[in-house]
C-alpha positions as CSV (number, residue, x, y, z in Angstrom):
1,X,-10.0,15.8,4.9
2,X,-12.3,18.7,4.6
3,X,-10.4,21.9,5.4
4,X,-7.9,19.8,7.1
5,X,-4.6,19.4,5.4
6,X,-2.2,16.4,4.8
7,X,1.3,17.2,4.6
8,X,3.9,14.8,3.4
9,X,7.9,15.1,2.6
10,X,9.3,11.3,1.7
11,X,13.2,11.4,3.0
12,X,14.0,13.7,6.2
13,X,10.8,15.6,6.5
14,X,7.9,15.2,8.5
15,X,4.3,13.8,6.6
16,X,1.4,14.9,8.5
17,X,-2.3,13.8,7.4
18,X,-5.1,14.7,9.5
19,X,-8.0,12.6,9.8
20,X,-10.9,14.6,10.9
21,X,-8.5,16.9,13.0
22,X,-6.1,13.8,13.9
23,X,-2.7,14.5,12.3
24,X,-0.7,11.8,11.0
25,X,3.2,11.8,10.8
26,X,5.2,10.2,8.3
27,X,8.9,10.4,7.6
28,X,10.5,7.6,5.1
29,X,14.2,7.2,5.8
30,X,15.5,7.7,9.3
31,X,12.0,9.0,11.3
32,X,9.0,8.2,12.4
33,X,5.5,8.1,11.0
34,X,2.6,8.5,13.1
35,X,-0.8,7.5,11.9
36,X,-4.1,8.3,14.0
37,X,-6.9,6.0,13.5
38,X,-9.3,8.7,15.8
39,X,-7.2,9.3,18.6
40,X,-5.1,6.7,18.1
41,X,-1.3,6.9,16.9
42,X,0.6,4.9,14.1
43,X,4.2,4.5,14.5
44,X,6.2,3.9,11.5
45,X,9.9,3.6,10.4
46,X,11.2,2.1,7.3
47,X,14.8,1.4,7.9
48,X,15.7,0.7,10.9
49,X,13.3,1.7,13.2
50,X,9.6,0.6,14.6
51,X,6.5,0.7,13.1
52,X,3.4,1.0,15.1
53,X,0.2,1.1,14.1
54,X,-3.0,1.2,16.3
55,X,-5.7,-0.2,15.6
56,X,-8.2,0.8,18.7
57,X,-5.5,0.7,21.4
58,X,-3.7,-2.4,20.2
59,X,-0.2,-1.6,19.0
60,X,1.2,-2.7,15.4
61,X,5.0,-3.2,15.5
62,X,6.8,-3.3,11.8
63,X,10.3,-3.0,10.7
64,X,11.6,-3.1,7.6
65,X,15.1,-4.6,7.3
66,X,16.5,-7.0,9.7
67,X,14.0,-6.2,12.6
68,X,10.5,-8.0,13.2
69,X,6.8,-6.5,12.7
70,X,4.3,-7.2,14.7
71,X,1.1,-6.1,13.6
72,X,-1.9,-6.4,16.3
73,X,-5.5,-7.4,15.1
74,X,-7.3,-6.8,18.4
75,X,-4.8,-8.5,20.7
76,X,-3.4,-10.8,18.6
77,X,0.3,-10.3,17.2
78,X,1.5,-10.4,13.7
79,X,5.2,-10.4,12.9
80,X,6.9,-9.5,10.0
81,X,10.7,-9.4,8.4
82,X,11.8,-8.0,4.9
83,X,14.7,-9.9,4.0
84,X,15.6,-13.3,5.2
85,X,13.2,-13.8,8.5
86,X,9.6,-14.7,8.8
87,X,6.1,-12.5,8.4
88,X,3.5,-14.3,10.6
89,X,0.6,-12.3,10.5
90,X,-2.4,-13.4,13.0
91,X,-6.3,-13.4,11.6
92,X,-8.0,-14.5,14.8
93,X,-5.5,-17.2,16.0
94,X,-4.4,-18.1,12.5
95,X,-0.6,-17.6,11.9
96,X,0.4,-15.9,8.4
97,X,4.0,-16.1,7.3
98,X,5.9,-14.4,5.0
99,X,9.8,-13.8,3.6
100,X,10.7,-11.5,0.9
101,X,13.7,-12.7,-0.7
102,X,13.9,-16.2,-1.0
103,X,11.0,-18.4,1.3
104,X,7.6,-18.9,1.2
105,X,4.2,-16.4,2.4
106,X,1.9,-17.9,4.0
107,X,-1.2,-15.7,5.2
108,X,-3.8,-18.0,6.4
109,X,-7.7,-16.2,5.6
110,X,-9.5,-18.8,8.3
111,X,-7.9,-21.8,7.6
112,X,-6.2,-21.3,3.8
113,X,-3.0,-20.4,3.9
114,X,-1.1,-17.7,1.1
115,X,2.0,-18.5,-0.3
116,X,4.1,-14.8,-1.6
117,X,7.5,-15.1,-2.4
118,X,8.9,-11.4,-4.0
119,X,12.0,-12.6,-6.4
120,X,11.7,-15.7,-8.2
121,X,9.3,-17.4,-6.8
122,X,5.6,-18.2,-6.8
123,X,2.6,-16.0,-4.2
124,X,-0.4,-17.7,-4.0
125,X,-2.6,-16.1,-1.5
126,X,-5.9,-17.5,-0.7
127,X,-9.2,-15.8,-0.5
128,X,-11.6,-18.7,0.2
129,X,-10.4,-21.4,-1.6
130,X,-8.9,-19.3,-4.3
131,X,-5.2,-19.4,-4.6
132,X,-3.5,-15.9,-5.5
133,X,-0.2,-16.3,-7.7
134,X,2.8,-13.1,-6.7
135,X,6.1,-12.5,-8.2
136,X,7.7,-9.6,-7.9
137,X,10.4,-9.1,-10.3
138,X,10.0,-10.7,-13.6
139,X,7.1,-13.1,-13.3
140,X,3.7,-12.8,-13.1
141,X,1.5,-11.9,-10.0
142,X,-2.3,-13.4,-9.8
143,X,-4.7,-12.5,-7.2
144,X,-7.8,-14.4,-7.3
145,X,-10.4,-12.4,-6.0
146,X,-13.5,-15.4,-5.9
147,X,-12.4,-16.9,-9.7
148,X,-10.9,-13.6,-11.3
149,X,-6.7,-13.3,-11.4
150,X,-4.6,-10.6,-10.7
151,X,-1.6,-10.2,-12.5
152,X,0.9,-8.1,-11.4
153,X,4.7,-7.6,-12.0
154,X,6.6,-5.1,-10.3
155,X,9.8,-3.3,-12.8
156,X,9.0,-3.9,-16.5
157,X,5.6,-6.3,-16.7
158,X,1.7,-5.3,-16.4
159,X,0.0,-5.8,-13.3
160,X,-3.7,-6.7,-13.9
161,X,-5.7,-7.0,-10.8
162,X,-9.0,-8.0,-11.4
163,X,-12.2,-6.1,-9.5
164,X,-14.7,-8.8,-10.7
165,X,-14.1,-8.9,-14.1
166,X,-12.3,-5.7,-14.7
167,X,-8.4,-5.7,-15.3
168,X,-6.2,-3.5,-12.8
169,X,-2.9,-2.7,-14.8
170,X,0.2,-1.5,-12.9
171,X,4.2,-1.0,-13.9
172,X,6.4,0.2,-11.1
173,X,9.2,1.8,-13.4
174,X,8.5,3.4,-16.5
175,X,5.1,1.6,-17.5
176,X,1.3,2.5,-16.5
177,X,-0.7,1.0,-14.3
178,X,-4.2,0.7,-14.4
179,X,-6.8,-0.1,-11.9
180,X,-10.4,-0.4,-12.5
181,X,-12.9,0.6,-9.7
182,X,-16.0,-0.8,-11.9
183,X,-15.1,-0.2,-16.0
184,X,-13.2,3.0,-14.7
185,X,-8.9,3.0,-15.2
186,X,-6.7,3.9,-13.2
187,X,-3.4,4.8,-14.5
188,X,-0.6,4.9,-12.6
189,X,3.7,5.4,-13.1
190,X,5.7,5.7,-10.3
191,X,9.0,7.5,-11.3
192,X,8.6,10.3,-14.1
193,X,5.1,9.5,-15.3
194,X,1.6,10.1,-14.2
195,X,-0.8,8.3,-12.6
196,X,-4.4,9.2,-13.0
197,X,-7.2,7.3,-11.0
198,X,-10.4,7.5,-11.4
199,X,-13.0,8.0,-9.0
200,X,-16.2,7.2,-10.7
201,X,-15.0,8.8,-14.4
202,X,-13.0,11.2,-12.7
203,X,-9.0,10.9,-13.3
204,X,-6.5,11.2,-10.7
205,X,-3.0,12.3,-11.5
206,X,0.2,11.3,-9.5
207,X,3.8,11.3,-10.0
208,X,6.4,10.4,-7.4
209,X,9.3,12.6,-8.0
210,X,9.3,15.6,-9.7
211,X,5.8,15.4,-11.4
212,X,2.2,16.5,-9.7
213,X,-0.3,14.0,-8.1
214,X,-3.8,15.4,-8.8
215,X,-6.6,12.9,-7.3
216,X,-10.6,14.0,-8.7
217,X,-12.5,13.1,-5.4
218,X,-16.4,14.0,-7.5
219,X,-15.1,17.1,-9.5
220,X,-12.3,18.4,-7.3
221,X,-8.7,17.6,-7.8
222,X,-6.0,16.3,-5.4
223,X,-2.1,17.8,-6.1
224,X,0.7,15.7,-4.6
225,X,4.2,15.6,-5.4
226,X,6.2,13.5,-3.3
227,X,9.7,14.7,-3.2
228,X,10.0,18.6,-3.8
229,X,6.8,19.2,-4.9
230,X,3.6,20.4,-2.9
231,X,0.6,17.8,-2.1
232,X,-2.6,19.5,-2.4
233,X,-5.5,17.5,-2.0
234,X,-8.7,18.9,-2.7
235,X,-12.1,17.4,-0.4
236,X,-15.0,19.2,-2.1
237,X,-14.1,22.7,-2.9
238,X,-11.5,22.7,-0.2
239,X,-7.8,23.3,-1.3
240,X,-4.9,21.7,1.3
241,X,-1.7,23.2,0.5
């Protein structure tokens, strides 16, 4: 950020962004990412590993399959399992659960708890006393943010998340999605397509595999590719290979 580079390689490599001049590590499959938040490192590891983020000095634990995540909000814990345990993430002292396959969310904001289930079921996450509707596979997904919905659904759907009034759109697959910061889209297709997001009304291209990211940060583009590819992202005139 500035004339420091972010590197990133999404199976055996190594992903390195630098905050400032505070490198970050990712690796996806069998590694381990470190973010720095200043001077602070974040462990991550998707499969079976440990994630740990750091916010301040307070540790953030995360793993992905069968293990638990615990991520800390000052010194408060908040675990997490993928598949068929329990995600109880802590605001304050309030507990927030989550499963992914087949139970029930709940993230509490103060006192309102969130309901996410990713298959079949219903997410209802609560901002205030707004209830937020998720599904991820063939439903529909609605965020309330105050009385707007978000709709989102994950393989063949449209996700609209709504920014005050404006519609996000987003399909994982082979659709587009599109986020609005203020009346501006943001399109977005994770396998062969390309996602452009727009910064004010300046696009940003991405696409995941073979395809080029380029993110418009004013009038400066951002190149990533996540697979073979080369990320460059540009911060003013400054090119990151």
């Amino acid at each position: 950020m500035g004339s420091v580079p972010v590197c990133l390689i999404q199976h055996t490599a190594t992903l390195t962004v630098h905050m400032g001049s505070v490198p970050v590590c990712l690796i996806q499959h069998t590694a381990t990412l470190t973010v720095h938040m200043g001077s602070v490192p974040v462990c991550l590891i998707q499969h079976t590993a440990t994630l740990t983020v750091h916010m301040g000095s307070v540790p953030v634990c995360l793993i992905q399959h069968t293990a638990t995540l615990t991520v800390h909000m000052g010194s408060v814990p908040v675990c997490l399992i993928q598949h068929t345990a329990t995600l109880t993430v802590h605001m304050g002292s309030v507990p927030v659960c989550l499963i992914q396959h087949t139970a029930t969310l709940t993230v509490h904001m103060g006192s309102v708890p969130v309901c996410l289930i990713q298959h079949t079921a219903t997410l209802t996450v609560h901002m205030g006393s707004v209830p937020v509707c998720l599904i991820q596979h063939t439903a529909t997904l609605t965020v309330h943010m105050g009385s707007v919905p978000v709709c989102l659904i994950q393989h063949t759907a449209t996700l609209t998340v709504h920014m005050g009034s404006v519609p996000v759109c987003l399909i994982q697959h082979t659709a587009t999605l599109t986020v609005h910061m203020g009346s501006v889209p943001v399109c977005l297709i994770q396998h062969t397509a390309t996602l452009t997001v727009h910064m004010g009304s300046v696009p940003v291209c991405l696409i995941q595999h073979t395809a080029t990211l380029t993110v418009h940060m004013g009038s400066v583009p951002v190149c990533l590719i996540q697979h073979t590819a080369t990320l460059t992202v540009h911060m003013g005139l400054i090119k990151v290979l």
